[in-house]
TIROVO-892007 format. One record per residue (C-alpha): x, y, z; residue in three letters. Coordinates in steps of 0.02 Angstrom, whole numbers, plus 50000, padded with zeros to 5 digits. Last residue first. Layout:
REM residues N
XYZAla ...
REM end
This chain:
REM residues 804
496775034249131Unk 496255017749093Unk 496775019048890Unk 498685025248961Unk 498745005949046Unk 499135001348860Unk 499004981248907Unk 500184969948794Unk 501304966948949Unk 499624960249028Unk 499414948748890Unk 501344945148887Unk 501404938649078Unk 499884930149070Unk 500864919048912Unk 502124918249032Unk 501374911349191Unk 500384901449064Unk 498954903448948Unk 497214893948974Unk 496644882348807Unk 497804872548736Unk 497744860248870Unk 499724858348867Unk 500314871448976Unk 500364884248813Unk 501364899048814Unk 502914892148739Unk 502184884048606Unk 501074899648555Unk 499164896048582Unk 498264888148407Unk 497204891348283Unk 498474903448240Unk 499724891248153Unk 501364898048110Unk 501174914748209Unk 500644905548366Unk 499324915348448Unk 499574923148605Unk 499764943248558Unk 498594942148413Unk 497124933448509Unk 497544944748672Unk 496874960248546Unk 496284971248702Unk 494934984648608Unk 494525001248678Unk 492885009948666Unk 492094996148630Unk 490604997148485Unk 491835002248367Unk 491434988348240Unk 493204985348193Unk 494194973848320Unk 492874966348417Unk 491604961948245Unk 493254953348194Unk 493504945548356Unk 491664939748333Unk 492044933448150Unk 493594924348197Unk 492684915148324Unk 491284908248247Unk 492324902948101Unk 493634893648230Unk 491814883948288Unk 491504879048138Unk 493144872748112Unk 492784861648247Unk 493854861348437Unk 492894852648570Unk 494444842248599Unk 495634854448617Unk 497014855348493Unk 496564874948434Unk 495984883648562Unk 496124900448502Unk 495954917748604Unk 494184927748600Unk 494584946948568Unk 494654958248717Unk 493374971848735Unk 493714986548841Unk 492134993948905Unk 491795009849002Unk 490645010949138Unk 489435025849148Unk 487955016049193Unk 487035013549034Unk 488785011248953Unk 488764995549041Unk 487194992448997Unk 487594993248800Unk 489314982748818Unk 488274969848939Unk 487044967348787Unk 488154970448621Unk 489314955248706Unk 487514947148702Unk 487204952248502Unk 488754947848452Unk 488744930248525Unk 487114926148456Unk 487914933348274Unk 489294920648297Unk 488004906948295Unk 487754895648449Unk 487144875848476Unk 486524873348630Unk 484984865748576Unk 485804856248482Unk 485804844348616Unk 487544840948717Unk 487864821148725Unk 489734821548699Unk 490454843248693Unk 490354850148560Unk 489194860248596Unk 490334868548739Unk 491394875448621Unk 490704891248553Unk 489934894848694Unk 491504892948804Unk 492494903248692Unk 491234917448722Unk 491864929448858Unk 493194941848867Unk 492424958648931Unk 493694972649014Unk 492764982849116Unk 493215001649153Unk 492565015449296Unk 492025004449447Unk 492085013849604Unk 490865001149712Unk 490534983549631Unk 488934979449603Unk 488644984649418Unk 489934971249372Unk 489724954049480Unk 487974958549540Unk 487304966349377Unk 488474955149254Unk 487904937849341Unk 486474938949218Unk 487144940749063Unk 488794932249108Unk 487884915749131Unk 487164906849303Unk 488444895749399Unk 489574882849270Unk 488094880949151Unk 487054894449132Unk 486624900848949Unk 487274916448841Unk 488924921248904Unk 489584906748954Unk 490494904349108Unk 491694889249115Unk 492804896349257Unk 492244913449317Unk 493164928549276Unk 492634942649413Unk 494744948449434Unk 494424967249527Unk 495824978049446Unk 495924994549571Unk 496535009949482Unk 497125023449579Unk 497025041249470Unk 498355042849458Unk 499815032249379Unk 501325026649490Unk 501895016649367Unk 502065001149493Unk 500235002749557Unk 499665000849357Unk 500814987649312Unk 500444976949487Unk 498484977949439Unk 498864972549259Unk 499754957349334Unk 498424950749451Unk 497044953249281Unk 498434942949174Unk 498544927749313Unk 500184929149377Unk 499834930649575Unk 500764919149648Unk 499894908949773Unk 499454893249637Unk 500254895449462Unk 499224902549305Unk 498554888549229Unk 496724893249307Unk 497004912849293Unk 495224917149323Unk 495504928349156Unk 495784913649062Unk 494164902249162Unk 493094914449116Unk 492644933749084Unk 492514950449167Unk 494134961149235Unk 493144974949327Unk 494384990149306Unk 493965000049465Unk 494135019749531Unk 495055031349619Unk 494825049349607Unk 493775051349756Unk 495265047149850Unk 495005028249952Unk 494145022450066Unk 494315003650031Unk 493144988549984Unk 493494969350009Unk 492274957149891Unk 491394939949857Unk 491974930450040Unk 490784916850061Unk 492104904850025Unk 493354907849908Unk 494204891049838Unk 495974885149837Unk 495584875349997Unk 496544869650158Unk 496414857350300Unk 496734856250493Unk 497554870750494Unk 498344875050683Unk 498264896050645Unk 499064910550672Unk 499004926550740Unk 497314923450815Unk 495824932750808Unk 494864920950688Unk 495324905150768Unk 493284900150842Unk 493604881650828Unk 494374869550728Unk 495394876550591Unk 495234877950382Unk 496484888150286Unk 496204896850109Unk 497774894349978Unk 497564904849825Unk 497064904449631Unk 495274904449703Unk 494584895949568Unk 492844889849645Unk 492344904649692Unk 491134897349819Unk 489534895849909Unk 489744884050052Unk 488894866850052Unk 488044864850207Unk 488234876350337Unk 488214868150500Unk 488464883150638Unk 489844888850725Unk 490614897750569Unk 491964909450599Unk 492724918450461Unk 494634925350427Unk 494844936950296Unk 496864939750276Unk 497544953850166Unk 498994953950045Unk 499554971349994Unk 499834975249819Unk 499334993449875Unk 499475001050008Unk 498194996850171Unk 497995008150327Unk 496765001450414Unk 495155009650505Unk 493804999050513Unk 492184997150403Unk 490654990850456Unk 490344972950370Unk 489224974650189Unk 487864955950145Unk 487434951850018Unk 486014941949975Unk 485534925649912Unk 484954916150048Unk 485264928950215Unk 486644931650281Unk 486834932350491Unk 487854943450568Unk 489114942250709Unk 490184953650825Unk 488734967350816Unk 489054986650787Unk 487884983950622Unk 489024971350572Unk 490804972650654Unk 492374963950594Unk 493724960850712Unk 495364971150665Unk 497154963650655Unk 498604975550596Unk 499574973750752Unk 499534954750738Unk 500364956350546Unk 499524935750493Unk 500114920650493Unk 499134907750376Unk 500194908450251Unk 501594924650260Unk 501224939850347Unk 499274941950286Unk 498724960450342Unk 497214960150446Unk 495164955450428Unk 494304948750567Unk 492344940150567Unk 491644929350700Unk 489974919550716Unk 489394923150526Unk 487754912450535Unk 487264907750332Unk 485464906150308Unk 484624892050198Unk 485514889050046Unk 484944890449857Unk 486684892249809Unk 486754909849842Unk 487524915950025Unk 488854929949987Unk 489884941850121Unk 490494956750073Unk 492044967550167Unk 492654983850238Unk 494274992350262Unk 494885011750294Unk 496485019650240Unk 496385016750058Unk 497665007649959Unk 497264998849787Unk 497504981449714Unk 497174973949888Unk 497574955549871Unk 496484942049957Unk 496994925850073Unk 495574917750157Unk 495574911250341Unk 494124900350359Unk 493774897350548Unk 492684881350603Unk 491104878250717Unk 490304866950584Unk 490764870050366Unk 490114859450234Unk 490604848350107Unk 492144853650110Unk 492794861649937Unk 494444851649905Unk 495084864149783Unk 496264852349711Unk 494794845449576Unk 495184861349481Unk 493934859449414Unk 492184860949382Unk 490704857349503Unk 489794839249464Unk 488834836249330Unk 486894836649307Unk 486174825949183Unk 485354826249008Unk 486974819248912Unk 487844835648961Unk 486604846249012Unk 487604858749129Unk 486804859149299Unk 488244868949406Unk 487174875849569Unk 486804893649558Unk 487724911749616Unk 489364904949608Unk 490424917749686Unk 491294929749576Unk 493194938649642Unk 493304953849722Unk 494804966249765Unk 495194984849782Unk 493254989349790Unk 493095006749806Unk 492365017249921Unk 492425037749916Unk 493655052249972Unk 493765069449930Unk 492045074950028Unk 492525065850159Unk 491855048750222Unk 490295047550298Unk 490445041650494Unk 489255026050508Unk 490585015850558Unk 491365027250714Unk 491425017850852Unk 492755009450747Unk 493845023450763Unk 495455011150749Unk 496335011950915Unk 496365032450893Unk 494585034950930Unk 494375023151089Unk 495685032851141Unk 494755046751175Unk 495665062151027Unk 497245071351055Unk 498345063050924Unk 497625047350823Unk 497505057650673Unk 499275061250668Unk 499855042150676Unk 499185036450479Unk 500085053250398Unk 501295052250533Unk 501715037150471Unk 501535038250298Unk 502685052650293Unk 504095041950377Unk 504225026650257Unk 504445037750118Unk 505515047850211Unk 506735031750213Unk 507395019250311Unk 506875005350231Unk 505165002350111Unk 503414996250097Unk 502705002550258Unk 502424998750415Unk 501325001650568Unk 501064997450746Unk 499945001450869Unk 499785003351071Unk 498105006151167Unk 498594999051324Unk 497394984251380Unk 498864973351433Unk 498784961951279Unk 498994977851186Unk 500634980251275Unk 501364962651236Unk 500694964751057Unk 501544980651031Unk 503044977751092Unk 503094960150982Unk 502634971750835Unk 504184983450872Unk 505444968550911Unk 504954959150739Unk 504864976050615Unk 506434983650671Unk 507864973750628Unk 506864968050460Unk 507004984850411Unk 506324981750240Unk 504524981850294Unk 504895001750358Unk 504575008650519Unk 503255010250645Unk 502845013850823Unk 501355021050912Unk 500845022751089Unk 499365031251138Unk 498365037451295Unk 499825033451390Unk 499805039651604Unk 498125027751639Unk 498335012451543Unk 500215014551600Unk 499625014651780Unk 498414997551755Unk 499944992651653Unk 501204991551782Unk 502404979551759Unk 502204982251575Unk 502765000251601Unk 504214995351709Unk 504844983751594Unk 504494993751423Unk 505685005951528Unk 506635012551371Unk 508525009651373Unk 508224993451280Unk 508034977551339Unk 505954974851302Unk 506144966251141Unk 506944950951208Unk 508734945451190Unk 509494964251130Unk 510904965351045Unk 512314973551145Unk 512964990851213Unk 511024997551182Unk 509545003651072Unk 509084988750954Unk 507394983451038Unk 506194997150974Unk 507585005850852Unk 506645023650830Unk 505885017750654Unk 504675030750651Unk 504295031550873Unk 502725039650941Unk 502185045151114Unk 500535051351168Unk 500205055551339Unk 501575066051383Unk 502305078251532Unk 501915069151693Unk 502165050451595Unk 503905058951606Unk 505095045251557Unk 504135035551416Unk 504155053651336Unk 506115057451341Unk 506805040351308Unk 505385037051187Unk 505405052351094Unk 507225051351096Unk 507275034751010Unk 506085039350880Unk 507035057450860Unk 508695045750821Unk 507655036850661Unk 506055047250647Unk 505105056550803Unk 503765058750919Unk 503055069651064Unk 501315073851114Unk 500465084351235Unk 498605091251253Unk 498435077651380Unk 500135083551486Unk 499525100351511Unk 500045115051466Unk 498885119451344Unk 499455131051187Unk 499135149051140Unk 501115151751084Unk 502325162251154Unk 502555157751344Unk 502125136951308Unk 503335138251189Unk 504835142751270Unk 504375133851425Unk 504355118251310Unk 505965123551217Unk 506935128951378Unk 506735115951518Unk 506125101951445Unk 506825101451284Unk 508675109951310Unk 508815097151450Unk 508215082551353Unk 509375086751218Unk 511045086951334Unk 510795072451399Unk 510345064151262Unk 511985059251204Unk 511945044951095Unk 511675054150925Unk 513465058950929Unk 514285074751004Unk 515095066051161Unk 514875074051345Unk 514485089551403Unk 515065106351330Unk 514685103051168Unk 515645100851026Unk 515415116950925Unk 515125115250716Unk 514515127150587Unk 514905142950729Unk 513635153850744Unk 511805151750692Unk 510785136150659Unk 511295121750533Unk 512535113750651Unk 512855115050826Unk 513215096450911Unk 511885092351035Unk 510905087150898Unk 509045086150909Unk 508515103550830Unk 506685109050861Unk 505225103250773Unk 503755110850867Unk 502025105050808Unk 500605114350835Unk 498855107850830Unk 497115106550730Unk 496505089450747Unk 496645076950617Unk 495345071950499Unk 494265085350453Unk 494855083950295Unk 495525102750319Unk 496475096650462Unk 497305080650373Unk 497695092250215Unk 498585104350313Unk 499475092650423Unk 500125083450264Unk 500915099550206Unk 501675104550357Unk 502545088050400Unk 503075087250225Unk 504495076550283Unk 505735083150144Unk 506055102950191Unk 504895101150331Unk 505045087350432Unk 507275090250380Unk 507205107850442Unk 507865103950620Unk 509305095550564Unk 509315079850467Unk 510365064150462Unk 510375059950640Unk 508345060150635Unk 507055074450663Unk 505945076350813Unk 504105082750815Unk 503415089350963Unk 501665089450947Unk 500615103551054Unk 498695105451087Unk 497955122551040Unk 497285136251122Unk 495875147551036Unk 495925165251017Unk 495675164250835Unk 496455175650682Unk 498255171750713Unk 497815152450715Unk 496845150250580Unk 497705136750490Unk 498995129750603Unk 500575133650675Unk 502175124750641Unk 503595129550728Unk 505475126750688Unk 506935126650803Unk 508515137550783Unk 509855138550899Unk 510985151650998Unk 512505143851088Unk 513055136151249Unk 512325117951216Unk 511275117751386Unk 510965138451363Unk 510215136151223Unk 509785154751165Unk 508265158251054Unk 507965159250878Unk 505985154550815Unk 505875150250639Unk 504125150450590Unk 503065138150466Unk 501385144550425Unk 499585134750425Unk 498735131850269Unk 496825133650215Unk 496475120950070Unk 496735120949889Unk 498055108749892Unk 499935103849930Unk 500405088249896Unk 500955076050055Unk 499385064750037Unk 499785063849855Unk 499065077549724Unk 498265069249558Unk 499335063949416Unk 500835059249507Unk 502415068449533Unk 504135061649525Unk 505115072649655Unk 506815074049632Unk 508135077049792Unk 509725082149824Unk 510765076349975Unk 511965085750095Unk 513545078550137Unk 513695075750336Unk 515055079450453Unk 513655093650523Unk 511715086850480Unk 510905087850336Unk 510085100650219Unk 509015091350105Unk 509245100749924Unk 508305105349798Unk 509375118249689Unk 509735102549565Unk 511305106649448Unk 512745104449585Unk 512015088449630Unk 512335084749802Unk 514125076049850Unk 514525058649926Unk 516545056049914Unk 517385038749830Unk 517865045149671Unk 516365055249659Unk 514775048649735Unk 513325058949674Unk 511745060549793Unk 510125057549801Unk 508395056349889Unk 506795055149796Unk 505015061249846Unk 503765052449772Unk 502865045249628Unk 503245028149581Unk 504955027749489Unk 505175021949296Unk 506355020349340Unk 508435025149323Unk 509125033449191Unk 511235037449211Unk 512365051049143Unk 514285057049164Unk 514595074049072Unk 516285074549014Unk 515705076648830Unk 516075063248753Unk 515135054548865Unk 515565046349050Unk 514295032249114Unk 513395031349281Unk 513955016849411Unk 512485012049496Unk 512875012549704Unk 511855000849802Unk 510054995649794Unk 508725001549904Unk 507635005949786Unk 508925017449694Unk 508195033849697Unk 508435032349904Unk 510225034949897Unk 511685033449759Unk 512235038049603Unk 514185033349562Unk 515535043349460Unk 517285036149424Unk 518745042949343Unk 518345062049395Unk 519205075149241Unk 517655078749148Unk 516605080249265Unk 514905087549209Unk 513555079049297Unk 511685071449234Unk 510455062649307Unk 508935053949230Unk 507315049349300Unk 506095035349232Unk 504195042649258Unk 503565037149087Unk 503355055749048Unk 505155060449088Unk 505895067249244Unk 507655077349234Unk 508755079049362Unk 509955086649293Unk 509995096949150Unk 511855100649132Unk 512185120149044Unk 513965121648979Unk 515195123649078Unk 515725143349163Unk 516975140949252Unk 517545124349344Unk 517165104149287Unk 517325094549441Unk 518635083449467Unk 519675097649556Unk 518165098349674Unk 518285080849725Unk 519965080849767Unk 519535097549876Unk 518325088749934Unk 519255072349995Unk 520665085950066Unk 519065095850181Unk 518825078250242Unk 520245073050306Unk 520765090450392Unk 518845086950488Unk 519505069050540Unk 521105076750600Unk 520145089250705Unk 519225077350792Unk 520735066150834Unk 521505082150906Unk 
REM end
């Protein structure tokens, strides 16, 4: 009776609903419609509700957004702009979740649910989940009678490319949906299909088929009646009782009779999102006999149960008996995967300390996440990372580092996603005829030299990619470098990093390399999935006395310094710390072929030196964040290679722009665009006490070497965005000579067409009542190097349309 009365209660909230709802024949609502700057707006005709609400995925996580009622009776709201993806919805109408009645996309959900609409904001190149010109594999929809829920049901089988023309057999997946879906939902919004196409055809995954078959022991979405309690036991997502026995001994028979699969546990896999995670690891850590690869998508890990959880193993999984056991677990789980999203925060510390306890065992388990919550979003980058790792030695699917010298596909290539320039000379600027000492900031605290310690550097990948390698530097007229111990993971937060996510560093299929003086030196690359805006950890081992390291001196980020060989560990006893890069010039991804690099190239005000420490804001940081946040394609990378107090013309601070520009330019890997903003320092160093004349520069010497890296840029395909020089008015190297000098480069910038775009940063930072000098509010009081702010409105400034 109490089941009944909640179904009476619901059919009278939509029949409210429905009277709200504009009837007949209304005039035509466009909804949802996407606009060129990716922002989304919905529309619904209902004229008579009092309060409409949008809410679900669209939303970022955010609750309901109260849209407005026109004239009209058509209630409205734009949201974005939106990265591309796939975009769950629905309309709340005084107080009851409906679909939109004007979108025919729509995620069929489970029975007692609403269903939800969807928008998909495309990109400009197909996403992992796009279709493409490849081979594809069919979806069927096999019926067959369940005789554990009493009624006929529906499960869903993907087969892949080829398979009705070969004789082959195939490995099976068993792919489980979540409470909120049905059997449809890997399909209809997972993508499951799509993405395995594009995996096989990349040669990536192996060819298999996946069954999705319906997890609810409640009828719904299938044949017959829309909803049956079942015979045994409660309908809700608890009860796998009845599951497991439609699984194991129909669906798996089932298949296994129709389909050219093994039958063996090795060719098996089973995992799931949400309510399939859990299943998959009731039903698969159960019967070792039946599955060697198990996977959970935000399947709970240590929240499954009458009562929190005190340790990550209490759950209704055996994690004890499996840890208790691992030579036996080594042997019955080839792989054990679990994810979820970084916003579920319940999720993400129980899953990675699983993981950790059972990699510490020798079982190859990983873990994953994503920027996100409980979302599809989350969920196709997870079996987009996981489904590669099925049915291969498991030396393959704990990283494939076996495999360094593999070439990537043909729709893939390396780019850098972050670098920064490395001193390539001692500082010998000729100010009264000696050498001075390195330039600020005097906070770096460069030590003197390094002896059997760990640097653990802090970098930020401005493009994903799902492989990882780095560059080591030795310049400074130094003797060899000894690398003892190299690992690269995904910084948590200071010096802590993601422990799943660690990788050691290989060189050559060696632990350690040595680096010669002044060469670079590549490490093999590792699998790791890395989005963008990620923050990655580089930790180096030095056992050997180094002398003084080479260096970016401007790091703009914390580094950490401890005793020993600490560049496995999670985290780390720092003994002292340093805003300075050392060693470390450069992090490459595999990444689409389409992807490329914007090499930011210039001085101290692209370095970011007044921008604040660990945060990002220096213009070059922000630019990257603009372009991953629209969504844009291709992927852009923005690699920051400012150097404080470079010149362009003559060494000073390290060698000059002209000759840094083939190492810190032409050797980066995908690079498409550079942005050039040098010459301020040439202009203003002779003024400087004691400089000779010598040094002295005319505004045609300036020209002419901005003509130089402009020319060999285009040389190698690059394109160049020059930004005019910026005033320092209030300095103490300023002269009016110098101001000339400058206003007739950044005219020669603005009108001689020798850039094919042109950044005007002096007109968006000067002060409007006196541009000799920085805006008020965007100076820090040097006059010279913009503020969070005044980085802020350069990058605002920024027409990312001119990279695309």
């Amino acid at each position: 009776m109490a089941r009944g009365r909640v179904f009476v209660g619901m059919v009278a909230a939509l029949v409210l609903v429905t009277t709200a709802v504009a009837q007949g024949p209304p005039p035509a609502v466009r909804s949802p419609e996407v606009h060129a700057d990716r922002t989304v707006t919905f529309r619904l005709r209902a004229p008579s509700a009092t309060s409409v609400e949008l809410v679900g995925e669209v939303l970022h996580g955010k609750g309901p957004m109260a849209m407005t009622k026109g004239a009209d009776g058509v209630w409205s709201i734009t949201v974005g702009p939106l990265q591309p993806e796939i975009w769950i919805y629905n309309f709340r109408i005084q107080g009851v979740d409906l679909p939109d009645p004007a979108n025919i996309s729509v995620m069929p959900r489970a029975a007692g649910t609403a269903n939800s609409s969807f928008v998909e904001v495309p990109g400009n190149t197909p996403a992992f989940y796009d279709a493409r010109t490849v081979p594809h594999g069919d979806v069927r929809m096999v019926l067959y009678e369940s005789k554990a829920t009493g009624v006929h049901r529906y499960l869903w089988v993907y087969t892949p490319p080829g398979y009705d023309a070969s004789a082959a057999k195939y490995p099976v997946f068993y792919l489980l949906h979540g409470n909120g879906e049905t059997q449809s939902g890997w399909v209809a919004n997972g993508r499951a299909n799509i993405i395995l196409d594009n995996l096989i055809a990349d040669r990536r995954a192996e060819p298999m088929v996946v069954v999705m078959p319906h997890g609810h022991p409640i009828q719904s979405a299938s044949v017959g009646p829309f909803a049956l309690v079942p015979p045994d036991g409660e309908p809700g997502m608890l009860n796998f009782r009845l599951f497991t026995r439609d699984l194991l001994q129909q669906i798996i028979p089932l298949v296994e009779r129709s389909y050219r699969v093994y039958s063996d546990a090795e060719h098996r896999a089973i995992g799931g999102l949400s309510m399939g995670g859990f299943q998959s690891l009731e039903i698969g850590l159960a019967h070792p006999e039946l599955f060697r690869y198990v996977l959970a998508y935000s399947g709970g890990f240590g929240s499954l149960g009458s009562r929190a959880p005190e340790a990550a193993d209490e759950t209704r999984s055996p994690w004890k008996e499996l840890l208790a056991n691992p030579a036996g677990t080594r042997n019955d789980l080839r792989l054990l995967f679990l994810g979820s999203g970084r916003a579920e925060t319940g999720m993400l510390g129980p899953g990675q300390r699983l993981v950790r306890r059972f990699q510490a065992e020798g079982i190859n388990a990983r873990w994953s996440d994503y920027p996100g919550g409980h979302v599809f979003s989350v969920w196709r980058n997870l079996l987009h990372e996981s489904a590669p790792m099925l049915f291969k030695p498991a030396d393959a699917a704990a990283g494939l580092q076996r495999r360094a010298d593999a070439p990537p596909a043909a729709n893939e290539r390396w780019v850098t996603t972050w670098a920064t320039a490395q001193q390539l000379a001692p500082t010998r600027l000729p100010f009264g005829g000696r050498d001075e000492p390195p330039p600020p900031p005097l906070t770096a605290r460069v030590p003197a030299t390094v002896k059997d310690q760990t640097v653990r550097m802090v970098v930020r990948a401005t493009i994903g990619g799902r492989r990882i390698r780095i560059r080591l530097v030795n310049a400074l007229e130094k003797p060899p470098i000894r690398v003892g111990a190299a690992h690269i993971a995904v910084r948590q937060a200071g010096a802590a990093v993601v422990p799943a996510s660690d990788r050691a560093l290989t060189f050559g299929g060696r632990p350690s390399t040595v680096v010669p003086p002044g060469a670079m030196v590549l490490s093999d690359p590792v699998d790791l999935m890395v989005t963008p805006l990620t923050d990655l950890a580089v930790s180096l081992y030095l056992p050997e006395t180094t002398g003084l390291p080479t260096i970016h001196p401007d790091g703009m980020h914390t580094a950490y310094i401890a005793a020993g060989n600490a560049a496995g560990q999670t985290t780390l006893n720092a003994s002292g710390t340093t805003t300075a890069y050392l060693w470390l010039s450069g992090v490459d991804v595999l990444a689409p072929a389409a992807a490329g690099a914007i090499v930011a190239f210039g001085d101290s005000i692209t370095d970011g030196v007044a921008a604040t420490l660990d945060s990002d804001r220096a213009w070059p940081s922000l630019l990257a964040a603009k372009l991953a946040s629209g969504g844009g394609s291709p992927p852009l990378a923005v690699l920051n290679l400012g150097l404080s107090g470079n010149r362009l013309l003559r060494h000073g601070f390290g060698v000059s722009a002209l000759t840094r520009f083939d190492r810190d330019v032409l050797g980066q890997a995908g690079v498409r665009w550079m942005t050039l903003m040098l010459g301020i320092n040439d202009i203003t160093f002779p003024a400087v006490p004691g400089m000779p004349s010598t040094e002295a520069v005319t505004a045609d010497d300036i020209i002419w070497g901005l003509q130089q890296i402009v020319e060999r840029a285009h040389e190698h395909g690059i394109k160049v965005a020059g930004a005019t020089i910026m005033p320092v008015g209030g300095v103490s190297t300023y002269t009016e000579g110098g101001e000339a000098i400058r206003q007739a480069v950044n005219q020669w910038i603005r009108t001689s067409g020798a850039c094919d775009a042109v950044l005007d940063f002096d007109k968006v930072v000067r002060d409007s009542a006196d541009p000799k000098r920085l805006r008020r509010e965007y100076d820090p009081g040097d006059h010279v190097h913009p503020n969070d702010e005044g980085n802020a409105a350069m990058a605002a400034a920024i027409d990312v349309s001119v990279f695309r």
